[in-house]
N, C-alpha and C positions, 0 to 999 in steps of 0.2 A: 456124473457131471464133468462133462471136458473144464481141465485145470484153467487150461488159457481160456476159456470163455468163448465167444462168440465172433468178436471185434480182434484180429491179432493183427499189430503190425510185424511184417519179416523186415529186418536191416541187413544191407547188404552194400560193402561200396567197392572200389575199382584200390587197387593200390598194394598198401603193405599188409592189410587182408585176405587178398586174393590170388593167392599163389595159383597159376593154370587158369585163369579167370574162372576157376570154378563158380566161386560165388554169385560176382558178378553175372556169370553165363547161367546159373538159376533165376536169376532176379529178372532178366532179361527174360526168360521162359515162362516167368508168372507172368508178366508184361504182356508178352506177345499172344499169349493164352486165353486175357481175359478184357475187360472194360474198366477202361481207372483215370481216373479224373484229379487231377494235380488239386491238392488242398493248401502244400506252404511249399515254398522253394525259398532256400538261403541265399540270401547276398553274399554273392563272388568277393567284395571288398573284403568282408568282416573276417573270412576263415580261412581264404585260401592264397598259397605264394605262388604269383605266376612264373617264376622260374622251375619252379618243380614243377608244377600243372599248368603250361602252358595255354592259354587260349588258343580256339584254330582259327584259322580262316575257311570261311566255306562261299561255295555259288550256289544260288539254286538256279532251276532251271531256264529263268529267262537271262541267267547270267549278270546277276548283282552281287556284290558282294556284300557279308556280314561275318560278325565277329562271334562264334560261342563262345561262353566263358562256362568255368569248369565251376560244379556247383552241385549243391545235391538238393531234393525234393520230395516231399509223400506225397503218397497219392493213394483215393479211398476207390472201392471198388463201385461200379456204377451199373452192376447187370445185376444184379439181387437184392428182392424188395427188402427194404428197409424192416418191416417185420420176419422178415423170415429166420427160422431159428437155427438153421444151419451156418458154421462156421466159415466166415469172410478173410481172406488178407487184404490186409494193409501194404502199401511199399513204400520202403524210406531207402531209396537208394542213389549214388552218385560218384562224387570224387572224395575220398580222406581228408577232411581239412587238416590244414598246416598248422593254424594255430588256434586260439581262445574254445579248445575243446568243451569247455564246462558252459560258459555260453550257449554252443552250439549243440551240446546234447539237450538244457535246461529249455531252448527253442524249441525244440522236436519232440522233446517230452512235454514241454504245456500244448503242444501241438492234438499229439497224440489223448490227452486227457479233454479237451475240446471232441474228439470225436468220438469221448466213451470208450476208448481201446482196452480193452480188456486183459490182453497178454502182447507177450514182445519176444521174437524170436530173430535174434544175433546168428547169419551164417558165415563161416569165415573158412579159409584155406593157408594152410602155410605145408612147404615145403619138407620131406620128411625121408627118413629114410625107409625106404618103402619099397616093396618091386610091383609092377605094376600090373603084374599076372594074376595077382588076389585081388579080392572086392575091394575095393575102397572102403576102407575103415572112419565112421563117424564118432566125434567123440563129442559126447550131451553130456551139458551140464547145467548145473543152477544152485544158486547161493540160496531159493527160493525153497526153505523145508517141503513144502506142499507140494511143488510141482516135481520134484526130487524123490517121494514117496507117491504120488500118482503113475507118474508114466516110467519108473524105474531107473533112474537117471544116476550120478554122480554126482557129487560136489567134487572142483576142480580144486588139487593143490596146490597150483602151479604160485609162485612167485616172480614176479620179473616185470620189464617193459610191455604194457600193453597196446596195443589201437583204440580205435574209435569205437570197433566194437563194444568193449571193453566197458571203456567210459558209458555209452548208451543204455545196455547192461545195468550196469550201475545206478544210472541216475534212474531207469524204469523204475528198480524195485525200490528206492526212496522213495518215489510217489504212490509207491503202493500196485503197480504193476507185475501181475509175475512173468519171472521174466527167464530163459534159460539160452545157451548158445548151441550152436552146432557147430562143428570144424572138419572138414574134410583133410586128409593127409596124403599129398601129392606127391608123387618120386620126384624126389630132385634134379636125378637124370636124364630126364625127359626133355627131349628138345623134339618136336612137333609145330614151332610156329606159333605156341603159349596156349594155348586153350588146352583143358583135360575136361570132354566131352564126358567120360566114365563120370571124372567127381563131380559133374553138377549132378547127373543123374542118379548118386549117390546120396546128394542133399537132398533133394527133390524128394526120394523113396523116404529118406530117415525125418522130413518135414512132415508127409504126408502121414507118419507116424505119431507123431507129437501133438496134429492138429486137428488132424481128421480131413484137409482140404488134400485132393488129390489133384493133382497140379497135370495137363495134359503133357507126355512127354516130349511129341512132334517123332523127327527125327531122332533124337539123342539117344539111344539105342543104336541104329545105325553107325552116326558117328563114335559112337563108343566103342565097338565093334573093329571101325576101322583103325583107331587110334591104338587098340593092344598091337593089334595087328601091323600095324608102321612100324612099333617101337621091335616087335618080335622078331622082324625083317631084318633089322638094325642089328640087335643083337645075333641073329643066325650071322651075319658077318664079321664081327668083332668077338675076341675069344674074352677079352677081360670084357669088355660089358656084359657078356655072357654067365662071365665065373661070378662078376658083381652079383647081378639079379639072381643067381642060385644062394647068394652067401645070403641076401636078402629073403631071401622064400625060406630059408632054413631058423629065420630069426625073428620070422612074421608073428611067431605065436607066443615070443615071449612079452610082446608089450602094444601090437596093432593088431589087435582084434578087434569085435564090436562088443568086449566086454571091456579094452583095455580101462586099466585102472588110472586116479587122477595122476599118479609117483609116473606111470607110463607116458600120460600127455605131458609130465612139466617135463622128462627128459626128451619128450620130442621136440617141443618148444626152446630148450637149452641149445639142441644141435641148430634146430634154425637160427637161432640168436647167433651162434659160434659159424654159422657157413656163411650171415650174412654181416658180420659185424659188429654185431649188437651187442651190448651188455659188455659183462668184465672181459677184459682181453681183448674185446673186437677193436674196427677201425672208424669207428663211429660214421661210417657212409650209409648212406640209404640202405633200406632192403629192393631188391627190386622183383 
C-alpha cells in the first residue's frame, strides 16, 4: 500500500527554499504538465511584506494595467476521475510568507484536510557545496515512523533556522498527515542566470519515487544537458574554478551521496546558514 495514499499535496514555494529555482521549476513542471484547478489562495495582506516581495505591474494585451500581488495557492487536480485509484498531486505553491507562519500553514493544512489529502511532500533547494558534474544528490526525509520505514528514508538531525517548508511539514503530521521532504543540493558556484534545470529534474525523478506519480519531464533533460555543459565551458577557462570543482568531486562521497546521512544534510545546511548569514556568526540579511 503506497505510504502517502492516493490524495498528495507537493509544497513548493519561490524564495529562501529555492536555491536554482529548483523547486519552484518542478512545481512549475507538474503545473504545466497537467489540469489543476485553484481550491484556496492566501490573502496577500495577512502573510506577506511588500518590501521583500514586491508586487508587479503587468499589461495584458489590450494594454491595461493591473497590479499582481505575491501570494500562494493549492490547487487540486481536475484530469482524473475522482474514483480512480491511482495516485493524484496536489499543489501548494507561491511566494514564502514573511510573517504569521503558524496561521498560514494551520490554513493550508485545514485546506488540505477538506480535500482528504492523504500525504504531503515538502520540496526544497538550498545551496551547497557541491560540483556539478555528479547527479544531483536528494536528501528524504520524515519525522513520520511509517513513511521512514516504507520508502527507506531518514529521519533528519538537522537543528537550526527553518522555512516554510519546515513549518508545513510540521503542522501535516500534527493533523495526522504523513508527511516527508525532499531537498535538492545546488553548487553554489553556479551562476547561469538562476535556474538549475539538472535539480528540478532530480526532484522530479526522487518524487516520482516516493509517489508513484511520474511527472512528464518536457525539455528538462535537454536543459540539463546544456546547463553542465555552460558551467564546463566556464570552468575549461578559469584554472581555480577548475581546481574548486576537482577538490569538490574528490569529497562528493564523503557526505552528497543519495545515501548521504541526516549528520551529512545538518552540515550542509550549517555551510548554507554560514555563506548566507544566518544563524550564529552570520549578518542577519536575507538569504537570496
Amino acid at each position: 500500500m503506497q505510504v502517502l495514499g492516493s490524495r498528495i499535496v507537493v509544497a513548493a514555494f519561490d524564495g529562501w527554499n529555492d536555491a536554482g529555482e529548483a523547486a519552484s521549476g518542478a512545481a512549475e513542471q507538474i503545473l504545466d504538465t497537467g489540469d489543476f484547478a485553484p481550491v484556496h489562495t492566501a490573502d496577500p495582506e495577512l502573510y506577506f511584506d511588500y518590501q521583500w516581495a514586491r508586487p508587479t505591474l503587468e499589461r495584458d494585451p489590450e494594454g491595461n494595467r493591473s497590479l499582481r500581488w505575491p501570494t500562494a495557492r493549492m490547487l487540486r487536480p481536475v484530469d482524473t476521475p475522482e474514483a480512480s485509484a491511482e495516485p493524484r498531486l496536489w499543489l501548494l505553491t507561491g511566494t514564502e510568507p514573511a510573517r504569521a507562519w503558524q496561521a498560514f500553514s494551520a490554513e493550508f493544512i485545514d485546506t488540505a484536510l477538506s480535500e482528504d489529502v492523504t500525504g504531503f511532500v515538502t520540496l526544497g533547494a538550498m545551496l551547497s557545496d557541491v560540483p556539478h558534474t555528479r547527479p544531483i544528490s536528494i536528501f528524504a526525509s520524515s519525522e513520520n515512523a511509517e513513511v521512514r520505514e516504507a520508502l527507506g528514508i531518514d529521519r533528519s538531525t538537522y537543528e537550526g533556522p527553518i522555512g516554510i517548508l519546515s513549518a508545513l511539514e510540521y503542522a501535516a503530521e500534527q493533523a495526522g498527515i504523513p508527511a516527508l521532504s525532499l531537498w535538492a543540493n545546488v553548487p553554489h558556484y553556479v551562476q547561469t542566470g538562476g535556474s538549475s534545470p539538472k535539480a528540478t529534474l532530480a526532484l522530479l525523478d526522487r518524487l516520482h519515487e516516493v509517489t508513484g506519480v511520474d511527472v512528464p519531464r518536457g525539455s528538462l533533460a535537454t536543459e540539463a544537458a546544456v546547463w553542465e555543459a555552460t558551467i564546463d565551458a566556464a570552468a575549461a577557462e578559469d584554472e581555480d574554478m577548475a581546481a574548486y570543482i576537482a577538490q569538490l568531486e574528490s569529497k562528493r562521497d564523503t557526505w552528497d551521496s543519495p545515501d548521504a546521512s541526516g549528520e551529512a544534510i545538518a552540515q550542509a545546511f550549517e555551510r548554507f546558514f554560514r555563506r548566507t548569514g544566518e544563524g550564529p556568526g552570520g549578518h542577519d540579511k536575507p538569504p537570496r
